[in-house]
Every structure is written in C-alpha cells, then in structure tokens.
Backbone of each chain as ProteinMPNN parsed JSONL, in Angstrom:
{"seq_chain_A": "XXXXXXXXXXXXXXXXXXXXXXXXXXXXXXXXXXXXXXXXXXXXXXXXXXXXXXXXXXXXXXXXXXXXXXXXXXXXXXXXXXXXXXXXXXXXXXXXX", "coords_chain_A": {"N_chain_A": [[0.846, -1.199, 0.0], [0.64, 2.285, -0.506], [1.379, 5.403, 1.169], [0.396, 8.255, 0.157], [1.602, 12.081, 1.514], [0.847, 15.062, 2.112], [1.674, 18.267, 3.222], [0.752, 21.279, 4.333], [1.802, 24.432, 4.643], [0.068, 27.696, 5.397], [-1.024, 30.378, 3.719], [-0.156, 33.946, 5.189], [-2.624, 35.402, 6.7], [-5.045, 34.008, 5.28], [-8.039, 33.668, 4.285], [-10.1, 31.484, 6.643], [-12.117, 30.455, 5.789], [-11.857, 29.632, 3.273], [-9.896, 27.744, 3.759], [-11.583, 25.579, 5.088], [-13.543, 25.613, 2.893], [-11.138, 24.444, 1.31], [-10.855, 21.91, 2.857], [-13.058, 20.612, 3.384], [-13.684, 19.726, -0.145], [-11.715, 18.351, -0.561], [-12.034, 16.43, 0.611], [-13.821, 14.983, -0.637], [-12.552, 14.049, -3.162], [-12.63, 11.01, -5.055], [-10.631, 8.063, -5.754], [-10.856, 4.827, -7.779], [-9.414, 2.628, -5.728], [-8.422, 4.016, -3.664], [-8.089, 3.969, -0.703], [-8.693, 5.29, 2.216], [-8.294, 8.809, 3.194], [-6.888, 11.184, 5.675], [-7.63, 14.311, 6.754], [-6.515, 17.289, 8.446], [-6.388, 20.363, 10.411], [-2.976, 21.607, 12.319], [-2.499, 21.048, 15.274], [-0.766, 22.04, 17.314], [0.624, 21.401, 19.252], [3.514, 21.454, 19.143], [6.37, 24.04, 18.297], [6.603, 25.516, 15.103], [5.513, 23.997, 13.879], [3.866, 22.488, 10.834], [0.825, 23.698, 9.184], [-1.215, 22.372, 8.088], [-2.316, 18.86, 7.481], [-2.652, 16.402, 4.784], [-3.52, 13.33, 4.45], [-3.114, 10.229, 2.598], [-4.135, 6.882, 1.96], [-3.829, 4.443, -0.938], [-4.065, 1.733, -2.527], [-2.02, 1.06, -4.822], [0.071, 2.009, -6.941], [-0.429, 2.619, -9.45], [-3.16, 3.682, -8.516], [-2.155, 5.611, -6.853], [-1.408, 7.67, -9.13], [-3.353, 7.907, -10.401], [-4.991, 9.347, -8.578], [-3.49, 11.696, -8.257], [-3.979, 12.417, -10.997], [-6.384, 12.511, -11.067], [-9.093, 14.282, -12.191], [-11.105, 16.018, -10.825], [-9.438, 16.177, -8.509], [-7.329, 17.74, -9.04], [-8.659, 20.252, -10.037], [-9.215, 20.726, -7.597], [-6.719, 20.998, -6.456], [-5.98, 23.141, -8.066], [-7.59, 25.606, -7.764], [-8.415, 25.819, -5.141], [-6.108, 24.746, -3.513], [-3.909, 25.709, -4.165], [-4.283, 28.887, -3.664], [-4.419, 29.397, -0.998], [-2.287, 28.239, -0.025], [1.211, 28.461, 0.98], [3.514, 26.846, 0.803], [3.971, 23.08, -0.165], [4.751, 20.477, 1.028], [5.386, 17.485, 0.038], [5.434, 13.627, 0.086], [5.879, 10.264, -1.009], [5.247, 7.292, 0.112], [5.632, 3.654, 0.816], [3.767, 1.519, 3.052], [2.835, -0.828, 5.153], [-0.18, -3.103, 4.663]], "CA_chain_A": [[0.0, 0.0, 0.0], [1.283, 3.561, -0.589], [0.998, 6.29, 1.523], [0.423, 9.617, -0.049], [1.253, 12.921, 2.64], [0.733, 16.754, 1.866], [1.881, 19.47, 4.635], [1.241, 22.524, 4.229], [2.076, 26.094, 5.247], [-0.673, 28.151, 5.136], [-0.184, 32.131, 3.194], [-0.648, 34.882, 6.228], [-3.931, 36.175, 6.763], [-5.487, 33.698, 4.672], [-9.328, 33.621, 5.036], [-10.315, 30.541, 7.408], [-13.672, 29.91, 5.003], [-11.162, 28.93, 2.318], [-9.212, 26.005, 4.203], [-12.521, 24.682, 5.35], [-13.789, 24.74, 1.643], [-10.557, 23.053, 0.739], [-10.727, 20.874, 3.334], [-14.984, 20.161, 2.372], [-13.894, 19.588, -0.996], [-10.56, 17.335, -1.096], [-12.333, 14.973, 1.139], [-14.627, 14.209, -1.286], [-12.539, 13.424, -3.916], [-12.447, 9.782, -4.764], [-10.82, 6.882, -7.123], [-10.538, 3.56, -7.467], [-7.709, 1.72, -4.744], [-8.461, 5.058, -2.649], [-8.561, 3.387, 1.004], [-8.568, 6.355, 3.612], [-7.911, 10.127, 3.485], [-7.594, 11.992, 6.493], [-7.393, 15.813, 6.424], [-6.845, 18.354, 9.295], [-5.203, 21.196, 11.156], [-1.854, 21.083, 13.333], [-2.868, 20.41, 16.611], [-0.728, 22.934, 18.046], [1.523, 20.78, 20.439], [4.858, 21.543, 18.873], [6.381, 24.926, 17.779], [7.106, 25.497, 14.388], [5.036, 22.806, 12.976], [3.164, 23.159, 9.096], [-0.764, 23.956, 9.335], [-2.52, 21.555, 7.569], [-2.021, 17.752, 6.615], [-2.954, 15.652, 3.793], [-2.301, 11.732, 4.658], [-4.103, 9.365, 1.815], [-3.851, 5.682, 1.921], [-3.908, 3.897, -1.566], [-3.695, 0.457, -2.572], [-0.31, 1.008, -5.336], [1.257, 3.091, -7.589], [-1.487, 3.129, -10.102], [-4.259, 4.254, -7.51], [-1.716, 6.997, -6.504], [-1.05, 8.069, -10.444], [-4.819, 7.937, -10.761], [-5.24, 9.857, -7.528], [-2.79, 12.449, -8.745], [-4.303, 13.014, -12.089], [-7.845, 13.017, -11.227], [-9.95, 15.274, -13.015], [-11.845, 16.847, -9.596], [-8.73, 16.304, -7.632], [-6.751, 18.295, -10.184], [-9.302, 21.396, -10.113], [-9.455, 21.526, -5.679], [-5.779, 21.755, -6.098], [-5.737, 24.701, -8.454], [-8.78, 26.756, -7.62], [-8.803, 25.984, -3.818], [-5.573, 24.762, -2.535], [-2.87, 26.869, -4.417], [-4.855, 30.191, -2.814], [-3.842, 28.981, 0.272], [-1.105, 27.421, 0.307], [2.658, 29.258, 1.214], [4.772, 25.713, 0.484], [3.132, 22.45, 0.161], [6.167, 19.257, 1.187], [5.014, 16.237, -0.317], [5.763, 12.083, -0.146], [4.348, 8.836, -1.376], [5.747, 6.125, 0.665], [5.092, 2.234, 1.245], [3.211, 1.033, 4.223], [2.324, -2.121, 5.375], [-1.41, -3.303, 4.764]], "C_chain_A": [[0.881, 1.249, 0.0], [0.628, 4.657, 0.338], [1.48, 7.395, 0.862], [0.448, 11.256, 1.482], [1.694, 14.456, 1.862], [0.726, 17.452, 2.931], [1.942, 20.693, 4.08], [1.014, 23.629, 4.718], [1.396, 27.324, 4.391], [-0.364, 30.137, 4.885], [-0.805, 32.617, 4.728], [-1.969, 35.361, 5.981], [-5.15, 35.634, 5.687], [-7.141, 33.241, 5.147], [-9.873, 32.365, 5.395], [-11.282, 29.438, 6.089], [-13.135, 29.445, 3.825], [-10.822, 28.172, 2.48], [-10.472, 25.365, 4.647], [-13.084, 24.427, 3.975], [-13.073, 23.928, 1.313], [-10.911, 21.786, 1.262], [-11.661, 19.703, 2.892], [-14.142, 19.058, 0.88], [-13.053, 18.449, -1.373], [-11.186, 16.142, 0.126], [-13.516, 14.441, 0.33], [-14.087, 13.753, -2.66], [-12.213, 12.198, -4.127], [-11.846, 9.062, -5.958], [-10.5, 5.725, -6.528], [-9.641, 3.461, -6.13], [-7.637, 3.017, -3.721], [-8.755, 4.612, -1.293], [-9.301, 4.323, 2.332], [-7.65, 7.64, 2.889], [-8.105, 11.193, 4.795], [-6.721, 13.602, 6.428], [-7.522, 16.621, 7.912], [-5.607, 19.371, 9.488], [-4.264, 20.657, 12.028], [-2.925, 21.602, 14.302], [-2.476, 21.721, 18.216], [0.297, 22.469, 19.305], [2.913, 21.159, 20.372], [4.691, 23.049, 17.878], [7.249, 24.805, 16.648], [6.945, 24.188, 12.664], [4.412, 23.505, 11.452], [1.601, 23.22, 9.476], [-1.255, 23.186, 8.964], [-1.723, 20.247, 6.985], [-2.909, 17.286, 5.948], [-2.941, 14.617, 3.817], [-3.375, 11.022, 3.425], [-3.366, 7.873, 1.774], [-3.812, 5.082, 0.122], [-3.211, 3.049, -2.04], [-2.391, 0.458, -3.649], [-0.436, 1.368, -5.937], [0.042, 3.509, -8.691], [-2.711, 3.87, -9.432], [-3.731, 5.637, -7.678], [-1.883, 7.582, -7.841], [-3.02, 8.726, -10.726], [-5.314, 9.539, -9.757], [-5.136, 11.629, -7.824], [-3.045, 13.22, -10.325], [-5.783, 13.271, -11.913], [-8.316, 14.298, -10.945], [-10.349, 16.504, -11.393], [-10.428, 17.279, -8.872], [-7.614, 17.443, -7.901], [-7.145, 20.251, -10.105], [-9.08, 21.809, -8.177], [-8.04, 21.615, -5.94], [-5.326, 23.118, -6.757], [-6.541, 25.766, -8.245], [-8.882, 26.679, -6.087], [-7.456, 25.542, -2.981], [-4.185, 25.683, -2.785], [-2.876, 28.458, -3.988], [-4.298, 29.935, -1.924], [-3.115, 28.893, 1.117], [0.344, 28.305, 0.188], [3.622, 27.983, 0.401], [3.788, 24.368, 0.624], [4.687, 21.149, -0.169], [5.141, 17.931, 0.852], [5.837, 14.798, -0.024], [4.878, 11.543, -0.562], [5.652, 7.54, -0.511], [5.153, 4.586, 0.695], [4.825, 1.929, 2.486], [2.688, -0.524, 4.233], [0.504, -2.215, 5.652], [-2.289, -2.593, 5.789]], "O_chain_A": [[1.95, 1.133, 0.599], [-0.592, 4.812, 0.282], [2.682, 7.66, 0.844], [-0.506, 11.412, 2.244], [2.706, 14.726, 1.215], [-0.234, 17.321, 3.691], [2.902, 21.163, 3.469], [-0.065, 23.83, 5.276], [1.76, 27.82, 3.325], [0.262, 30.908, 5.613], [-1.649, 31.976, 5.354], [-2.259, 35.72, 4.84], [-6.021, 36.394, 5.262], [-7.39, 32.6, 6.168], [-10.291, 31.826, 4.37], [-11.156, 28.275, 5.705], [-13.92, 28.758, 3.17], [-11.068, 27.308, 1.638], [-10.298, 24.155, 4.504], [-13.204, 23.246, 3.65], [-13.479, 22.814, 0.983], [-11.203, 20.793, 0.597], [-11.465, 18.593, 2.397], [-14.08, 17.832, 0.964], [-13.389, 17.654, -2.251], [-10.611, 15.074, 0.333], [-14.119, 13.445, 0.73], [-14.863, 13.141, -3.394], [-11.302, 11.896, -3.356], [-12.32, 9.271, -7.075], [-10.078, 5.473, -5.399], [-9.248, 4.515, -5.63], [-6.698, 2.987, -2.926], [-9.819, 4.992, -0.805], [-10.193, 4.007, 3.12], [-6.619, 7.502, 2.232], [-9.117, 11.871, 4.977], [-5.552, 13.855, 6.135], [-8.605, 16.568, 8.495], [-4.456, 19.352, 9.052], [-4.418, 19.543, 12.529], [-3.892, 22.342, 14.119], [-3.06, 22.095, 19.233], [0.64, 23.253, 20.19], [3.555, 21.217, 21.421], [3.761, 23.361, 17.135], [8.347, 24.257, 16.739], [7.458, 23.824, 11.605], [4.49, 24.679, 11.089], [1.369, 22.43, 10.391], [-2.254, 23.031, 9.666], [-0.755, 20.355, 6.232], [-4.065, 17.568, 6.265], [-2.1, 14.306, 2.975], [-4.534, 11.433, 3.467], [-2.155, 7.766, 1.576], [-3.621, 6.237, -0.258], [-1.99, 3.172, -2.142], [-1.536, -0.322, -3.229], [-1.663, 1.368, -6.038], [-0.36, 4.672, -8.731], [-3.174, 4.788, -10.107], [-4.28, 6.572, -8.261], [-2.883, 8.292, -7.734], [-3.519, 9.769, -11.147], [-5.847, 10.542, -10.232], [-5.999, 12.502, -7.736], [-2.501, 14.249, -10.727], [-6.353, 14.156, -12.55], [-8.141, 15.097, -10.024], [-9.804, 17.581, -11.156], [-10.199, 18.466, -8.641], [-7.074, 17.989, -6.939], [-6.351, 21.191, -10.111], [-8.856, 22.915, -7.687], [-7.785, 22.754, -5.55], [-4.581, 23.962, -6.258], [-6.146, 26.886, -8.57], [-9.539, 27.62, -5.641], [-7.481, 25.861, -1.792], [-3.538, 26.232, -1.894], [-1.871, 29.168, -3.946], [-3.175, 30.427, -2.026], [-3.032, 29.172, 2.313], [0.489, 28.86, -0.902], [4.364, 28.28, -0.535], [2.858, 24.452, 1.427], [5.371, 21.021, -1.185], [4.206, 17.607, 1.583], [7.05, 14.963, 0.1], [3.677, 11.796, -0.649], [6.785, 7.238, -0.888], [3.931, 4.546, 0.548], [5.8, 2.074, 3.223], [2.218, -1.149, 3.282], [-0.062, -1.606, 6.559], [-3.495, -2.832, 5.84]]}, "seq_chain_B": "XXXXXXXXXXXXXXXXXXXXXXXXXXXXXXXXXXXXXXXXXXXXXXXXXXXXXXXXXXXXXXXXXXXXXXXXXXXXXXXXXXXXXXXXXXXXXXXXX", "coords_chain_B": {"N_chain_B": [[-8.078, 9.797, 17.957], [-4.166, 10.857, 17.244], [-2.272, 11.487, 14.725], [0.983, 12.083, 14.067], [3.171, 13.738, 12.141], [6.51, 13.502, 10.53], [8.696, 14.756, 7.823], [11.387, 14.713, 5.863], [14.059, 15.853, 4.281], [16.8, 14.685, 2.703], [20.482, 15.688, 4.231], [22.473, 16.701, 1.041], [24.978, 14.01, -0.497], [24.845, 12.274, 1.92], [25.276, 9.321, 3.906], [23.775, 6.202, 2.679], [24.085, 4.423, 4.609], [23.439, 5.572, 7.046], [21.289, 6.615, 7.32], [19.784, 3.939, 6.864], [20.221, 3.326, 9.602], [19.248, 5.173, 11.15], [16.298, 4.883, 10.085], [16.219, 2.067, 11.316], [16.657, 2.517, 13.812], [14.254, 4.295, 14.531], [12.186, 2.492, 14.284], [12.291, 1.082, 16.526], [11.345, 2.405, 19.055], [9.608, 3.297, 21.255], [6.618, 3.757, 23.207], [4.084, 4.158, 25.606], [0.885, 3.717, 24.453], [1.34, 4.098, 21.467], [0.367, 3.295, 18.516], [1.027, 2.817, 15.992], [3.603, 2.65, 13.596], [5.19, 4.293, 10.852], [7.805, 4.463, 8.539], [9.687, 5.416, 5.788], [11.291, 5.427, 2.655], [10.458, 8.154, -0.353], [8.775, 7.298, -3.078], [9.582, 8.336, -5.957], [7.592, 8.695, -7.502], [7.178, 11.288, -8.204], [8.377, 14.466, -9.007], [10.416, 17.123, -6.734], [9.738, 16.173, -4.364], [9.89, 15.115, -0.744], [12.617, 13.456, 0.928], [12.367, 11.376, 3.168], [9.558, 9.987, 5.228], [8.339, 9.357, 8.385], [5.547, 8.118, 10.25], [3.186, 8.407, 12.305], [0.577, 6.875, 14.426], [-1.038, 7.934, 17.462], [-2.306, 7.307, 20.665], [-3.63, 9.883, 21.574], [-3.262, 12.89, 23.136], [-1.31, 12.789, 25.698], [-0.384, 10.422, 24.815], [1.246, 11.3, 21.906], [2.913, 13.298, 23.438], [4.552, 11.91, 25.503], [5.423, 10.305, 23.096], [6.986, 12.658, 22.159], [8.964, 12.955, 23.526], [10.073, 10.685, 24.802], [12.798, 9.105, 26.043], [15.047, 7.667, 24.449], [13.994, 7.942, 21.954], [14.782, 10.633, 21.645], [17.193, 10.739, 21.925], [17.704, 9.141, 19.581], [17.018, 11.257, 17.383], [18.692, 13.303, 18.017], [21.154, 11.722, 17.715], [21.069, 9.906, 15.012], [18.651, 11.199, 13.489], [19.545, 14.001, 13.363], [22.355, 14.548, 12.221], [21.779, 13.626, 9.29], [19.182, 15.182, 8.591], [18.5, 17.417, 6.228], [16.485, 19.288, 6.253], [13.431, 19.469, 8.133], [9.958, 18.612, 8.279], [7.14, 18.904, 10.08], [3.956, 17.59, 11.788], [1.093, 17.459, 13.953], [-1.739, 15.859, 13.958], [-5.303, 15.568, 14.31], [-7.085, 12.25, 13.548], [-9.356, 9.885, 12.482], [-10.385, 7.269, 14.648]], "CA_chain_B": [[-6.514, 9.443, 17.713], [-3.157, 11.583, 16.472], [-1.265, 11.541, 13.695], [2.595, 12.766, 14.084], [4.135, 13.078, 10.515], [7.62, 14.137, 9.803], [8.922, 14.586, 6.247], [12.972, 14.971, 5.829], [14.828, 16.385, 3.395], [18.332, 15.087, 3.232], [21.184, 16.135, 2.987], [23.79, 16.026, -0.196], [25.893, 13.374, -0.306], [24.434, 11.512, 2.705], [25.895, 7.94, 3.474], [23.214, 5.645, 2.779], [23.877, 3.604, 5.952], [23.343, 6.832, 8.158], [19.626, 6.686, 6.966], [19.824, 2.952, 7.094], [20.465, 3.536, 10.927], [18.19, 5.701, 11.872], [15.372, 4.035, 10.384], [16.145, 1.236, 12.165], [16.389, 2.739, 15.261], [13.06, 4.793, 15.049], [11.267, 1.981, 13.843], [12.298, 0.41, 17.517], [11.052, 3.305, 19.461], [8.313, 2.27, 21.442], [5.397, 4.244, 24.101], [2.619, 3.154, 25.843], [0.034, 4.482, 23.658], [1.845, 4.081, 20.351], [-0.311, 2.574, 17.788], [1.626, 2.248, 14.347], [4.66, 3.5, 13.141], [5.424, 3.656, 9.442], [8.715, 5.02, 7.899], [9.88, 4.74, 4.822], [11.907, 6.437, 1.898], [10.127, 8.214, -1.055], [9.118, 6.197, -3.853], [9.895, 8.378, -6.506], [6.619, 8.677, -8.106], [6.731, 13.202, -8.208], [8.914, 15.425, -8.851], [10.612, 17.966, -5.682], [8.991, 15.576, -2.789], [11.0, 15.082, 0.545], [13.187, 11.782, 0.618], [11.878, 9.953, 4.147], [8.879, 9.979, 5.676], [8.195, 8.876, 9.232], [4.209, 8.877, 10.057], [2.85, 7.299, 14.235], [-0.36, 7.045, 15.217], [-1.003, 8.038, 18.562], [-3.647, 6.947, 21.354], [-3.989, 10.667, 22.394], [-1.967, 13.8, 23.51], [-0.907, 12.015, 26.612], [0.665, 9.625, 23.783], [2.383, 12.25, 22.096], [3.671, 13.808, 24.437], [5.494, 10.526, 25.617], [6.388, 10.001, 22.561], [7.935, 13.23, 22.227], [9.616, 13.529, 24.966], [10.747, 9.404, 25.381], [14.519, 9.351, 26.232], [15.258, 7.101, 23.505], [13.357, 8.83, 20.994], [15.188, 12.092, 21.849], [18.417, 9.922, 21.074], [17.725, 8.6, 18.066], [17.048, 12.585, 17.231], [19.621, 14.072, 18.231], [22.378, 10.93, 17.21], [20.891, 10.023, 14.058], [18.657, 12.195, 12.491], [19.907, 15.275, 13.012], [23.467, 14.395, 10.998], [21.197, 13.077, 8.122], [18.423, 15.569, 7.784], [18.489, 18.912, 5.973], [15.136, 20.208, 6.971], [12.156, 18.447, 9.093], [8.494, 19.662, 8.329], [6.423, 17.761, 11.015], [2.829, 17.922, 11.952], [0.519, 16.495, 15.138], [-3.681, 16.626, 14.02], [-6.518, 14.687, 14.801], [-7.144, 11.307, 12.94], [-10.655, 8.831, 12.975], [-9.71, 5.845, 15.066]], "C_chain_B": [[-5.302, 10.323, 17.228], [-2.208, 10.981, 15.723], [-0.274, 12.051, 14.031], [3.194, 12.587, 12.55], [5.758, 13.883, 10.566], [8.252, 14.102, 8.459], [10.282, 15.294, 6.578], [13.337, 14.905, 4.628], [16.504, 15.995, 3.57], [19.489, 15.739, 3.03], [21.984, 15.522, 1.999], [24.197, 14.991, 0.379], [25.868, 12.222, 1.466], [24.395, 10.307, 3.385], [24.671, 6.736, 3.806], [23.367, 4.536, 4.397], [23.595, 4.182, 6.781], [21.391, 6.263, 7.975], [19.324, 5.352, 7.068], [19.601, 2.829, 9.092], [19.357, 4.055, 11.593], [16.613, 5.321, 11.791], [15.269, 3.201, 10.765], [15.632, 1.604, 12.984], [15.319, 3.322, 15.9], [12.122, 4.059, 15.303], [11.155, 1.153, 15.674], [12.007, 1.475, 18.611], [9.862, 3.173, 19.66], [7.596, 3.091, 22.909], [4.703, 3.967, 24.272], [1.737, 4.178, 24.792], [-0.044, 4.576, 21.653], [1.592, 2.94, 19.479], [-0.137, 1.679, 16.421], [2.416, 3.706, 13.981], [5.106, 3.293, 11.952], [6.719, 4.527, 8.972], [9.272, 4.461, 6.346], [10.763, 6.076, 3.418], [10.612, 6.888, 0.782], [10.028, 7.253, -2.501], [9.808, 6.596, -5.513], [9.168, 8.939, -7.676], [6.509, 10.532, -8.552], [7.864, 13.431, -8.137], [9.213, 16.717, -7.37], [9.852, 17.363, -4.596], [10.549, 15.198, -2.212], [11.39, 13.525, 0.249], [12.55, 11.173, 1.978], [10.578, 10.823, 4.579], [8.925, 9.196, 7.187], [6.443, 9.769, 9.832], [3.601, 7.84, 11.587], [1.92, 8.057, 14.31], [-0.473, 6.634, 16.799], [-2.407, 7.827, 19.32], [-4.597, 8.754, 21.411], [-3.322, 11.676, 22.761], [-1.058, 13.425, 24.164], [0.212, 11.447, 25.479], [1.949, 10.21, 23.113], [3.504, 12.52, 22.394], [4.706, 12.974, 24.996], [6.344, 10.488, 24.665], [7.29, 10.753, 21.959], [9.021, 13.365, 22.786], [10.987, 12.278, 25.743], [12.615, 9.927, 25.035], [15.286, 8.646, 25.053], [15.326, 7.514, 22.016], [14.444, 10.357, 20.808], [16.885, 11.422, 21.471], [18.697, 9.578, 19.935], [17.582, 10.468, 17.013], [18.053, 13.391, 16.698], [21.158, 13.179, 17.274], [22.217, 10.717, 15.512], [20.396, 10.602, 12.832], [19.25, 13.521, 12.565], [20.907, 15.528, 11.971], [23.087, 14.408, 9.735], [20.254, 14.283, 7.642], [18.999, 17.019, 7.397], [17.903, 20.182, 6.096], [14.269, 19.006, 7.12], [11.201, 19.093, 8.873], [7.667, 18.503, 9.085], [4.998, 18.515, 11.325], [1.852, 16.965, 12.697], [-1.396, 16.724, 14.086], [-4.287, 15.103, 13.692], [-6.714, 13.593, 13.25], [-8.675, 10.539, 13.494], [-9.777, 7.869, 13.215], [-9.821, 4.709, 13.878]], "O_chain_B": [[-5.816, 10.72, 16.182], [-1.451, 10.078, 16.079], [-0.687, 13.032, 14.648], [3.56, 11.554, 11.989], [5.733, 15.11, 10.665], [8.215, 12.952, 8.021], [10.368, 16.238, 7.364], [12.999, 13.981, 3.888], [17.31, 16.631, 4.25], [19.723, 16.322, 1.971], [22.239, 14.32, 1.913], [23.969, 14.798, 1.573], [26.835, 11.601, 1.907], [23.215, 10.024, 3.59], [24.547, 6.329, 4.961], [22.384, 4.084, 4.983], [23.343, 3.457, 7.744], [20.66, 5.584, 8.696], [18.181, 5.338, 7.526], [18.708, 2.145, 9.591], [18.665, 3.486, 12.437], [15.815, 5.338, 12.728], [14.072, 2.927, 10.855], [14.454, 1.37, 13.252], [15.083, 3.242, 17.106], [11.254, 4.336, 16.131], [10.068, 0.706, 16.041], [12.904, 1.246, 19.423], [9.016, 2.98, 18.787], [8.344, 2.901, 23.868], [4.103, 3.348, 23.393], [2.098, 5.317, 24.497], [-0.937, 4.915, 20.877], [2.231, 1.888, 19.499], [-0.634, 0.656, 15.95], [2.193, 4.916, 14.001], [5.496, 2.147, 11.728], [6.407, 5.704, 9.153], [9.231, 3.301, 5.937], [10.698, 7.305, 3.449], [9.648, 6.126, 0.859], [10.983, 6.613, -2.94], [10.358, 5.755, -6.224], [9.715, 9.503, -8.623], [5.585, 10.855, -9.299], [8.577, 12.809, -7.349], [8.174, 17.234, -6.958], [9.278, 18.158, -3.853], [11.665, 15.057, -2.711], [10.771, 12.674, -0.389], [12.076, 10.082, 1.659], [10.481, 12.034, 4.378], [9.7, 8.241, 7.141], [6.106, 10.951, 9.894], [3.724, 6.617, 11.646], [1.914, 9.288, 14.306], [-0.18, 5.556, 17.317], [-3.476, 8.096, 18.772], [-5.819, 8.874, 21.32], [-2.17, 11.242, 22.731], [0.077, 13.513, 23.695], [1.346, 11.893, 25.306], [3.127, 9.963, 23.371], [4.632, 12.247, 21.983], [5.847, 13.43, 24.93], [7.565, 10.563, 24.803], [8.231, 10.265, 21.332], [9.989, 13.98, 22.339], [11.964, 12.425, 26.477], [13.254, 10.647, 24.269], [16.311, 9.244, 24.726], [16.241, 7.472, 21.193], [14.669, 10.905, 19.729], [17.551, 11.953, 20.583], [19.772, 9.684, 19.346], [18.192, 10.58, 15.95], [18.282, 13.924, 15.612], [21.933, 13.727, 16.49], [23.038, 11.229, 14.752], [20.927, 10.685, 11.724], [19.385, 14.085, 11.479], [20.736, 16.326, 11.05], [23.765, 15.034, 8.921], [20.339, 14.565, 6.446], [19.789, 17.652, 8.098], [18.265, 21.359, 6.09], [14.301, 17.934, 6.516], [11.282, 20.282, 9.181], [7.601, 17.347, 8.667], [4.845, 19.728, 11.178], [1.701, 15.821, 12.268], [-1.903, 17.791, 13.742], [-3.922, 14.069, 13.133], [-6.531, 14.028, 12.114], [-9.057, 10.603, 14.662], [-8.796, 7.531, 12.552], [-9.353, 3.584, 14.055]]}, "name": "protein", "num_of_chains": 2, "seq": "XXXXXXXXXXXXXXXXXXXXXXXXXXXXXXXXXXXXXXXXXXXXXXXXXXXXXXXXXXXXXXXXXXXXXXXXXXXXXXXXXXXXXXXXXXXXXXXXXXXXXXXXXXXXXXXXXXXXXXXXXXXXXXXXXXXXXXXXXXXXXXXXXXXXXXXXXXXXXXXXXXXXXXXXXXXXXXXXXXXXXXXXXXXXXXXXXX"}
C-alpha cells in the first residue's frame, strides 16, 4: 500500500472559510484503490510545525497516479488549494497493509 | 486518535547507511500508547517531494507527548537524524480511530 502525505504552510492572513472549503472539498474526492484520506489542522503541540495535513492511503502506484491526475482532484488543487497554500512538502511512501 | 508526521529532506551526499540507521532505530522506538509506526523512503513517483517519511499514530496527547519527549526517541534525534536531515516539516492533528 502507498501512503500519499501533503503538509502545508498556510499564506498569512489567509481567510479561514477557504481552508474549510478546501478541506470540504478534497475529502470528497475519490478513485478507485483510494482506502482512507484523512485531512486536518496542526494540533498545536509543537512549535514550528506546518498547518494543515494531507495523509491518503492507496492500494499502489497506479491508484496513486490515478489519484494524482484526477480530473476533480486536479481542479481543488488549483482553484482551492494553491490560494492557500505558502509551500506544500510532499511524499508517497510504502506502508504495510 | 493523532497523527505525528515528519517529512525529511536530506542532505547532499548523505551515506546511505546513516539513513539505514536511523530508520532502524526509530522503527524500535516504542510508548505506551503508540499505535503504528510507518517510515519509509520516497518512492519516486513526483517530482521535488522530501526523501523519508516517518508517520505514528497516537492513542492521544498524553501519547504524544510521551512520545515526544521518550529518552530514547530524543536519542535517536539528536544521534541520528539530526546528521542526516536537511530540513524536518512535522505535523501532530486529529485522525478517525
């Protein structure tokens, strides 16, 4: 299984009602081999952390590719999460089942 | 439940056994509360993504906090990654059990 993770560092003074649309909107996008996505704010425990994660589960490399090109998923990252977003640190890693 | 993610950047020239090491040693890094620990290098799949990942689900802040804080943990830190990474973007937030 692959884990997909997105962190990112949110622009200054960016209006709240925007990261909750993103948030709304990238949890609904879906494909095939898509297992689990979970989406939230830092927490706030540690200083110096990134604002917002991304974690997505999918079953292998094609899922992700799929994941990564889909159509919807494609549009919330240019119309809703590039507004947003200051730096966005990406991986795709392997996880165990 | 919490999520903890860190994403590392390494640096140049880096001696593959250094990174060999330390994922060992995180992967043995162990708190009451500490649910699943996944590390792993990038696979390769994107362009400008971070090279390791390390991603622990946690019972709880309590958990956390432990497992911030464990003496071990703070070893493996300080001895191994620090030499290895180039920058750390980490992030604590809420997860469905």
């Amino acid at each position: 299984m692959i884990r997909h993770v997105a962190l990112f560092r949110l622009r200054g003074g960016v209006d709240p009602d925007m990261v909750v649309a993103f948030v709304e909107a990238i949890r609904k996008v879906h494909v095939d081999g898509l297992r689990r996505l979970e989406v939230g704010p830092d927490l706030g425990l540690r200083d110096g952390n990134c604002d917002l994660a991304v974690v997505c589960d999918l079953d292998d490399r094609d899922a992700y590719l799929r994941f990564d090109s889909d159509q919807e998923h494609v549009r919330v990252r240019k119309e809703l999460a590039a507004p947003i977003a200051e730096t966005i640190e990406r991986i795709q890693f392997e996880i165990t089942a």
